[in-house]
C-alpha positions as CSV (number, residue, x, y, z in Angstrom):
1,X,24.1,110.8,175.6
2,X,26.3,112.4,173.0
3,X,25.7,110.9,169.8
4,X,23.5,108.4,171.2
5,X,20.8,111.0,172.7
6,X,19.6,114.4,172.6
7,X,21.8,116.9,175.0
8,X,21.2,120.7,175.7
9,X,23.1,122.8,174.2
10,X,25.2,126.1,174.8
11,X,24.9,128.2,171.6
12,X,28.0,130.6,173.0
13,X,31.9,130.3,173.5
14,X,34.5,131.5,175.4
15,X,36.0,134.4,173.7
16,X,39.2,133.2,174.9
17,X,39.4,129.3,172.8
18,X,41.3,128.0,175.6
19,X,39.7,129.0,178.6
20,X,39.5,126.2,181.3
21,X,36.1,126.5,182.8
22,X,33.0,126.1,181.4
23,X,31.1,129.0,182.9
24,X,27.8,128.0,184.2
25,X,26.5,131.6,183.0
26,X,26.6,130.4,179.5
27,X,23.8,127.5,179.1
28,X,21.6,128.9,176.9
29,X,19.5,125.5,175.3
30,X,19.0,125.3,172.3
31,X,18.4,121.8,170.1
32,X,21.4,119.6,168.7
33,X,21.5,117.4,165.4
34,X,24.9,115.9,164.7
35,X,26.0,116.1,160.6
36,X,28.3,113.4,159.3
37,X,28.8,110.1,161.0
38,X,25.3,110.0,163.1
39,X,22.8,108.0,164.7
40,X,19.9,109.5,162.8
41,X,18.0,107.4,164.1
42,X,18.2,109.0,168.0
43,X,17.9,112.9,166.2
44,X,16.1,115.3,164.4
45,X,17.4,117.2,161.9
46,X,17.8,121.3,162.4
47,X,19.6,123.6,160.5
48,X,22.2,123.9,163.3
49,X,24.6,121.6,164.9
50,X,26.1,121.9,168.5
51,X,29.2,120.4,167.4
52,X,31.4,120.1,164.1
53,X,31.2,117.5,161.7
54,X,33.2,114.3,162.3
55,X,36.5,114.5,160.2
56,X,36.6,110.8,159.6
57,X,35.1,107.3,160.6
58,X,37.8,106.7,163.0
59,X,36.8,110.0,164.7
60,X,33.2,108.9,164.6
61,X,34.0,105.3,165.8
62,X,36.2,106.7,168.7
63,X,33.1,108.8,170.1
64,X,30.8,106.4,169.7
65,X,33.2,104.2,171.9
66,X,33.9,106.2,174.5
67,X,29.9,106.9,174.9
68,X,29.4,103.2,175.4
69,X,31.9,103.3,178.0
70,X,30.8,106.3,179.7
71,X,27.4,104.6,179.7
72,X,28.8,101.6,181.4
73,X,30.9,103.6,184.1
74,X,28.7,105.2,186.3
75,X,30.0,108.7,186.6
76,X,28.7,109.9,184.2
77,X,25.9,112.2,184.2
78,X,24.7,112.9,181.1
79,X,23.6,116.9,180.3
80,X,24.2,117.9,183.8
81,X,24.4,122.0,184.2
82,X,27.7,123.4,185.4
83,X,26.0,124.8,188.4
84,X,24.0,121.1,189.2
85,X,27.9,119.3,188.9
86,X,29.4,121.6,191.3
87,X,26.5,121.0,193.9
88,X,27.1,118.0,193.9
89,X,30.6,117.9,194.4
90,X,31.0,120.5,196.8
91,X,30.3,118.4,200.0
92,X,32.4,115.5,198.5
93,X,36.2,115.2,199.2
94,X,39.0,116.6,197.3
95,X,39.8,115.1,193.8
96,X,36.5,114.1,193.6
97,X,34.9,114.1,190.3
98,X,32.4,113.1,187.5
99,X,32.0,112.9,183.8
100,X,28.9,114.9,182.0
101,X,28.2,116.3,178.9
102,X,30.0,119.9,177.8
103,X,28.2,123.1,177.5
104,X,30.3,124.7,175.3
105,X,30.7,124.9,171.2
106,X,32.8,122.2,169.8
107,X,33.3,120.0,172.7
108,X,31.8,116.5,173.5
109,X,32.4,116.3,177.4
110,X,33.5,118.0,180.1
111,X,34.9,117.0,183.8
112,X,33.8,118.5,186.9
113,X,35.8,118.0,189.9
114,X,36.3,119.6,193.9
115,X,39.4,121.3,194.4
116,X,41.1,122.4,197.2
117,X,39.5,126.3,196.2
118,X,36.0,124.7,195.4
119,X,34.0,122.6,192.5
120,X,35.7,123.5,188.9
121,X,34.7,122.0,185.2
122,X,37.6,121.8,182.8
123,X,36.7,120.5,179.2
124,X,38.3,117.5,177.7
125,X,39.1,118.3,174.3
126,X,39.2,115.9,171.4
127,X,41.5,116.6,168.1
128,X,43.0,114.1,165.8
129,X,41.6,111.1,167.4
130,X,43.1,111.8,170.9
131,X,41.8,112.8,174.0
132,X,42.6,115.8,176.0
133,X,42.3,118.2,179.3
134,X,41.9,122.0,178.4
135,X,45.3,123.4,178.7
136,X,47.4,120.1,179.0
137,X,49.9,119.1,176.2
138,X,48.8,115.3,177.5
139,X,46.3,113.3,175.3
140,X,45.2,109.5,175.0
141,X,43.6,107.7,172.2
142,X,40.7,106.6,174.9
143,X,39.2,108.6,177.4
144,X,39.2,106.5,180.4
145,X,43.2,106.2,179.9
146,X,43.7,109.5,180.0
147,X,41.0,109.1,183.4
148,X,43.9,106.9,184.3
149,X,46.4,109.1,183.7
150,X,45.2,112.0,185.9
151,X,44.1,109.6,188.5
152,X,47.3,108.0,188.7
153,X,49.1,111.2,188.5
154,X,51.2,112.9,191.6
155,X,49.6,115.9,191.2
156,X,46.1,113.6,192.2
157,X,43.8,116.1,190.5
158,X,41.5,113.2,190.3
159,X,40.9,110.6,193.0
160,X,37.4,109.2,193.0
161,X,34.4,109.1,191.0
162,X,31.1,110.3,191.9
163,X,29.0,107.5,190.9
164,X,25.3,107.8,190.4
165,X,24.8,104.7,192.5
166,X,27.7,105.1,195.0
167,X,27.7,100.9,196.2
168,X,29.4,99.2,193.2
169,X,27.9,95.6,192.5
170,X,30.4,92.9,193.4
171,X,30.5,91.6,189.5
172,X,32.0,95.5,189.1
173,X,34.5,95.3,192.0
174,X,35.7,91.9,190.6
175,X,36.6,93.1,187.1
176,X,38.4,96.0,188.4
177,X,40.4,93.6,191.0
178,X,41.2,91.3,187.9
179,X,42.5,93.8,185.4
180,X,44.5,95.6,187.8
181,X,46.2,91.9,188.6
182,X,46.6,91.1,185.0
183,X,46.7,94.4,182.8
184,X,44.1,94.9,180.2
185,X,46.6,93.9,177.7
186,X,46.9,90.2,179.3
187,X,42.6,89.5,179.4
188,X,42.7,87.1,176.8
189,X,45.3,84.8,178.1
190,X,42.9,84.6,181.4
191,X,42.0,80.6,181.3
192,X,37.9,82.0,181.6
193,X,35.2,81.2,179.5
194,X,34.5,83.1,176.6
195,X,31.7,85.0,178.3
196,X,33.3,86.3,181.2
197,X,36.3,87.4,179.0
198,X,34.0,89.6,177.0
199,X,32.7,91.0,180.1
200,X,35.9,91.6,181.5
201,X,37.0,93.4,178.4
202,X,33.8,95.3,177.8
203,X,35.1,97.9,180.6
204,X,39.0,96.9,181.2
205,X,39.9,100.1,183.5
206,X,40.9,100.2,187.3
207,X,38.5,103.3,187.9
């Protein structure tokens, strides 16, 4: 898990800065340590770094968040290869996709996804505390809004998740129903107990 565990690592980049794809011909492992805001406690330190230094806490804070969240999702597959991601998708439906960890320099995570030509992987980019798809002028302050977003959109680049366990429990199903009839901005006014507001808020998305 990005900042949480350790990840391989692709020590090359695109010469082109904003290419889409992460091309699967460029994993070449190598370890991680993360400078700045870190969980030392989960790395080692090396005398290189996958990724840059966090600018700020509020950088920091908003990784560390969306890594709970990704943990609590269940699409998301951790250091998964570009090659392993688009065998997995390409006997699933169009639009669908899943959430792993980026090969390439400077970038947390990465979304593979079938299209109508095949499997693709397009990086989601994160700058000035905002979230991002390679090549879109869109970005979010939270990852799973921009999710969302794209899943939500007309164009219906996304559709559905590829979940490591692909029945969701009925506890899941319920939250999703209930924040989709009240908005995640309503949970509190919800006449629950305290308990099952927390778990309510702890993943307020309809994905």
């Amino acid at each position: 898990m990005v900042a949480q565990s350790k990840v391989a690592a692709d020590n090359a980049v695109a010469a082109d800065p904003r290419r889409l794809l992460d091309s699967p011909a460029r994993d070449h492992p190598q370890p991680r340590v993360y400078r700045g805001s870190t969980r030392p406690s989960t790395v080692q330190a090396q005398s290189d770094t996958h990724f840059r230094t966090f600018r700020s806490q509020a950088d920091f804070s908003s990784i560390t968040r969306a890594s709970a969240l990704l943990d609590a999702c269940g699409f998301y597959w951790g250091p998964l290869t570009v090659n392993a991601a688009h065998e997995k998708l390409k006997s699933e439906p169009e639009g669908t996709f899943l959430i792993r960890d980026s090969t390439q320099k400077n970038c947390f995570f990465a979304i593979s996804v079938k299209t109508a030509t095949g499997p693709t992987s397009i990086r989601i980019n994160f700058q000035g505390g905002c979230f991002s798809l390679d090549g879109s002028k869109e970005s979010f302050d939270c990852l799973f809004k921009l999710l969302e977003h794209h899943i939500n959109s007309p164009r219906k680049l996304l559709v559905t998740p590829l979940r490591k366990i692909r029945v969701q429990p009925l506890q899941e199903l319920c939250r999703k129903s209930i924040v989709a009839t009240f908005g995640r901005e309503h949970l509190n006014q919800i006449p629950l107990n305290p308990v099952l507001k927390d778990y309510l808020k702890s993943f307020p998305f309809q994905i």
